[in-house]
N, C-alpha and C positions, 0 to 999 in steps of 0.2 A: 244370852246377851252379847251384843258387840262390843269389841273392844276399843273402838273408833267406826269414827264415821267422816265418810271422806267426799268432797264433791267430786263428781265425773263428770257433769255434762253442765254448761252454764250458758246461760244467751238473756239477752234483753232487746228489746226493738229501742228504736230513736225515739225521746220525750219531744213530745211537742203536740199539731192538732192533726185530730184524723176524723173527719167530718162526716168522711164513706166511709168508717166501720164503725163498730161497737166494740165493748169489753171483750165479747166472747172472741172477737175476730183478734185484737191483741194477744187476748191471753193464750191462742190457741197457735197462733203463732210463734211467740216465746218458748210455748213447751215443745212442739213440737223441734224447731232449733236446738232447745237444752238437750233433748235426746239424741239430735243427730250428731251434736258435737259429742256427744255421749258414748256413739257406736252403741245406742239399744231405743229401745220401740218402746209403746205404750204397753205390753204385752211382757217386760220386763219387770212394771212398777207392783208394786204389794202393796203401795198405799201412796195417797194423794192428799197434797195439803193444797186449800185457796185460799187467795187473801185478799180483801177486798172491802171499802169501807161504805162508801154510799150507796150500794148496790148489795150490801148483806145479806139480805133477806129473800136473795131470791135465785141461792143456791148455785150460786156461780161454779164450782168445782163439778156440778152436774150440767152445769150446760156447757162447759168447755168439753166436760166427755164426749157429747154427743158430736163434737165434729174432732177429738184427737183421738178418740176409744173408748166403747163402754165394756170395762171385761170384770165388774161385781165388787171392786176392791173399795176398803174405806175412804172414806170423804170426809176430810175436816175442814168446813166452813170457815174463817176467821174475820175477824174485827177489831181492831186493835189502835183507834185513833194511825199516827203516824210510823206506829211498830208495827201496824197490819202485817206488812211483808215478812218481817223477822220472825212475827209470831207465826205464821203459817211455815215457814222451814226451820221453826223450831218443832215443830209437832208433828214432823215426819221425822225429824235429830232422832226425839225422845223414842218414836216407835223402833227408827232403828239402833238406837243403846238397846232398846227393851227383847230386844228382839222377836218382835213379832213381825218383821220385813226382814227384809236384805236389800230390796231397795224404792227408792222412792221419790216423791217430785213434787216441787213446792215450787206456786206461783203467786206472785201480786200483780194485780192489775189496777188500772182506774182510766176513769175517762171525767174527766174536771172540763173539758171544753172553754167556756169563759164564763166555768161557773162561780168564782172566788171560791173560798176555803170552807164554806159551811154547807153548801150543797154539788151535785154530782148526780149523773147517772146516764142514759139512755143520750143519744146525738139530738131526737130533738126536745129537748128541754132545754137545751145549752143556748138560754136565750137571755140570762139575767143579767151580765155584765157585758157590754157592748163595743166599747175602748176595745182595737185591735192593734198588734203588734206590742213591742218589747214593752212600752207605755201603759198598754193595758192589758198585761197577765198578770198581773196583782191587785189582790182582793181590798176592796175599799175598806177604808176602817169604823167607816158607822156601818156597821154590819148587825146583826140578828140580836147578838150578844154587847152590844156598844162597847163601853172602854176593856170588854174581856177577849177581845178581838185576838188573836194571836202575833199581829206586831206590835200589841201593846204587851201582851205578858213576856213576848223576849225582850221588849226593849227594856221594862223595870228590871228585869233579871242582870241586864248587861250594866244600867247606869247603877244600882247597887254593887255591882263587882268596880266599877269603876272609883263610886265614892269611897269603894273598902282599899281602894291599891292605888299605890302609885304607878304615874305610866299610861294610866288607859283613860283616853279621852276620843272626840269623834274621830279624828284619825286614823287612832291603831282601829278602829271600830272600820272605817271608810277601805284603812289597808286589807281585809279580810275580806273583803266584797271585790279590791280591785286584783289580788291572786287569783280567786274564782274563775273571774270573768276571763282573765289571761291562759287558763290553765284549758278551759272550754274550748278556744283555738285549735287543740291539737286533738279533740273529742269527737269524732263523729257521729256519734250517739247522743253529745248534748243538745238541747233545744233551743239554744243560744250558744254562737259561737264568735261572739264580739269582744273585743279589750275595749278597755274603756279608764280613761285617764282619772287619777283621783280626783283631779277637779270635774270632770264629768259627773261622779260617782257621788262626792258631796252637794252637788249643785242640784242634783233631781228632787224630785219633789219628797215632803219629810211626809213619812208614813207615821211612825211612830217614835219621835225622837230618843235615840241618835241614829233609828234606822231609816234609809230613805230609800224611792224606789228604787234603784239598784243596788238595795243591800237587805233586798228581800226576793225570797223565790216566785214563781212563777207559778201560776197551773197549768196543766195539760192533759196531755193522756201519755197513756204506753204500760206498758208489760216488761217482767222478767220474770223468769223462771232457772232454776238448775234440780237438777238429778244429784242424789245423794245414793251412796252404796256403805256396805256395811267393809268393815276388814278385812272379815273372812272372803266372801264373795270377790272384792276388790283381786285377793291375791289369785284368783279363777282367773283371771283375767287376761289379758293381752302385756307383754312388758311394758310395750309403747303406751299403753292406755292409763295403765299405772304410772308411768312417770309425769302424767297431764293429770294424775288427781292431785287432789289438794285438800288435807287434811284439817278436817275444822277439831280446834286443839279446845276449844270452848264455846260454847254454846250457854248465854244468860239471859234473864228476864227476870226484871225487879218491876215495883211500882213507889208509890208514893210511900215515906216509911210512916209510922207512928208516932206521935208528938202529944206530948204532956197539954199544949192547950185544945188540943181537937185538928178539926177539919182547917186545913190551909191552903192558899193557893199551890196550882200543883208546884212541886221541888224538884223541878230540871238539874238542880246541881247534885241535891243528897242522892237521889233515887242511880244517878251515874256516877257516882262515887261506888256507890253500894254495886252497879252491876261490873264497874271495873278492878272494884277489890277481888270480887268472887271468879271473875275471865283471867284475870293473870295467875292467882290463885291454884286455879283450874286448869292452865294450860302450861304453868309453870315456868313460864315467861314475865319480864317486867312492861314499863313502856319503852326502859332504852332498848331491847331488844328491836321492836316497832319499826321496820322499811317503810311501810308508809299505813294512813289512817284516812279513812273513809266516815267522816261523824257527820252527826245531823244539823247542817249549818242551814238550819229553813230561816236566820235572819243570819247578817253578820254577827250582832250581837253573840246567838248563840253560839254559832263555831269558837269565838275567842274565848267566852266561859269553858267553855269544854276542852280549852289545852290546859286550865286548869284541872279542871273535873278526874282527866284521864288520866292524869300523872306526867304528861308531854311537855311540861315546864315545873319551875317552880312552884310552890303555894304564892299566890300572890303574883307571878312573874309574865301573864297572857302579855301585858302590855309589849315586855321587852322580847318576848318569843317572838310575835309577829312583827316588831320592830328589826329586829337581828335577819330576817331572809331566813328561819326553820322551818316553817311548815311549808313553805313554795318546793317546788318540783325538784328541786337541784339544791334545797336543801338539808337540814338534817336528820328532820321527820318530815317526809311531803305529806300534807293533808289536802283531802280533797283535789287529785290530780285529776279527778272526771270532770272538774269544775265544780262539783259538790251541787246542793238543791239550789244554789243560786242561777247559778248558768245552765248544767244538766239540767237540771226539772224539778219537780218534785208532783209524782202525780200517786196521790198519798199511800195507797195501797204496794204500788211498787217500789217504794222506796226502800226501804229493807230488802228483798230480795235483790236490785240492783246492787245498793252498795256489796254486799258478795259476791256478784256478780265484777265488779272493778277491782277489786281486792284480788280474785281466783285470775283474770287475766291478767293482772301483774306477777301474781308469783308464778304462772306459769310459761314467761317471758314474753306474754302473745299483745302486748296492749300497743306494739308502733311507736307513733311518735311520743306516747306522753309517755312514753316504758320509764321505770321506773325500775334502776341499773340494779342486777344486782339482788333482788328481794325475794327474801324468802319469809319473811315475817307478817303479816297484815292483821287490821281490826279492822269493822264495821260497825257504826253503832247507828240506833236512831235513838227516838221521843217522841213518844207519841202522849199530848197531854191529855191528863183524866187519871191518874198518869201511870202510863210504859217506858221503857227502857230495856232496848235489846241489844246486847252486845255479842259478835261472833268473830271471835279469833283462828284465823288460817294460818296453815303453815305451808310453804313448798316439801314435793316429795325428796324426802335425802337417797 
């Protein structure tokens, strides 16, 4: 068994549309990056995670081999709603605690095209929602499932936090989409890299009140992947290359809990409660410890619930965090300095693997203009409803 488990090699492509390629063409890109920032080859790996959500089925981790390398080693498939990514590098995590690696590589992909939120796959299918630019990457809300649409289930999630506390009205809700958009500027990886005034912000069209379109993400494509290595193996290594890993201090996955009246809508708050109590827990860290957080902000709504959730504010106090300038870049927890799923993307598979991927270049000083002074601490969380929740805590190497 490992003692730990550290990332060495991380990369993700730019979110946004790629009309001339496919998944296999991102995903195959991403890995192979993750390994060269890696300083190791296909030829390294002992085992391979994919993650991939509207294209499940059809064995994505083997077709990426066939253009980065086929040398026999396992394949784990995954699916996981909008944890996809997390739960595919978490099942390389577990193989190397378990020790049956030493090392290994975990990728999310998707190609959402201008398919809104319910369908995905191949470039030409990408024909169902037609609206182009920043106006039309957001999925309509009479969709498949009518009012169970996903800007309707964050937005009840947000206006009950709001009815339960004082402080949080459409504002602080509008202020959490207009930090995104600002923080996207300094991202060149985001898919959107526009500021946009709160009056802009609250003035676009309401999706799901109090979320409106620029306080909901976008679809796209794109890939990330990174290389994971075990302790032991790690210390085989190069000094220089050891002081670029970055120690995942926790690795969790919860789902929906158990409740005395039955089956409920899913519980974005309990389910990340439950994976944040078990990650700090685990990694023996709190929130104030926290340089900065990477959470799954796929509506404004939910990012402000979740400075609750994680312990990043008071109980009850989201309104006055994001009122106070904390989670913005320069301040005291930055949240979402990629610009988060609003601005970056969210192309669903690779969301989780990215956010580690923003996390790992911040603590390892490389991230430029949105660097992030100073950090040696980081989270990554997503949601993926049905319901997931995956949380991974980094450290910088001491």
């Amino acid at each position: 068994m490992s003692d730990a488990v550290w990332v060495l090699g991380a990369s993700m492509t730019r979110f946004g549309r790629y009309p001339e390629l496919d998944s296999v063409d991102l995903a195959a890109t991403a890995c192979m990056d993750a390994m060269t920032d890696g300083g190791v080859t296909i030829h390294d790996m002992d085992v391979l995670g994919a993650g991939t959500l509207f294209q499940a089925g059809v064995g994505m981790g083997q077709r990426v081999q066939k253009q980065i390398g086929q040398t026999g080693i396992p394949v784990f498939n995954v699916a996981n709603a909008c944890a996809t990514g997390a739960t595919a590098l978490r099942t390389v995590y577990l193989s190397i605690m378990a020790g049956e690696a030493e090392m290994g590589l975990a990728f999310g992909v998707e190609q959402m095209g201008k398919m809104g939120l319910l369908r995905g796959g191949e470039k030409d299918e990408a024909t169902l929602f037609e609206p182009a630019g920043r106006y039309g990457a957001v999925a309509p809300i009479d969709g498949i499932l009518g009012t169970e649409t996903m800007p309707g289930v964050f937005a009840q999630a947000g206006m009950e936090y709001a009815y339960n506390n004082d402080g949080v009205g459409f504002e602080q809700f509008a202020r959490v989409a207009y930090k995104n958009h600002l923080h996207s500027t300094l991202n060149p990886l985001a898919q959107y890299r526009k500021q946009f005034s709160m009056d802009e912000i609250m003035g676009s069209p309401v999706q799901s009140y109090p979320n409106t379109l620029l306080m909901c993400c976008p679809t796209g494509d794109g890939a990330a992947a990174v290389v994971m290595v075990s302790e032991e193996r790690l210390r085989s290594m190069p000094s220089e290359t050891q002081k670029r890993a970055v120690k995942i201090s926790a690795s969790v996955l919860t789902s929906d809990p158990w409740v005395e009246s039955g089956q409920v809508q899913p519980d974005v708050n309990t389910l990340t409660r439950n994976a944040a109590s078990q990650a700090y827990e685990t990694a023996g860290v709190g929130p104030e410890d926290l340089d900065l957080v990477e959470l799954h902000d796929c509506f404004a709504t939910a990012e402000l619930i979740h400075y609750d959730n994680l312990g990043l504010c008071e109980r009850g106090g989201a309104g006055d965090f994001i009122d106070s300038g904390a989670p913005f870049r320069d301040g005291q927890t930055p949240v979402n300095v990629s610009g988060g799923l609003i601005s970056k993307g969210h192309p669903i598979g690779a969301t989780g693997v990215a956010n580690v991927y923003e996390v790992t270049t911040h603590l390892r000083g490389e991230a430029g203009d949105r660097q992030v002074e100073g950090a040696k601490v980081g989270l990554a969380h997503v949601i993926g409803l049905g319901s997931a929740c995956g949380i991974h805590i980094l450290e910088k190497a001491s």
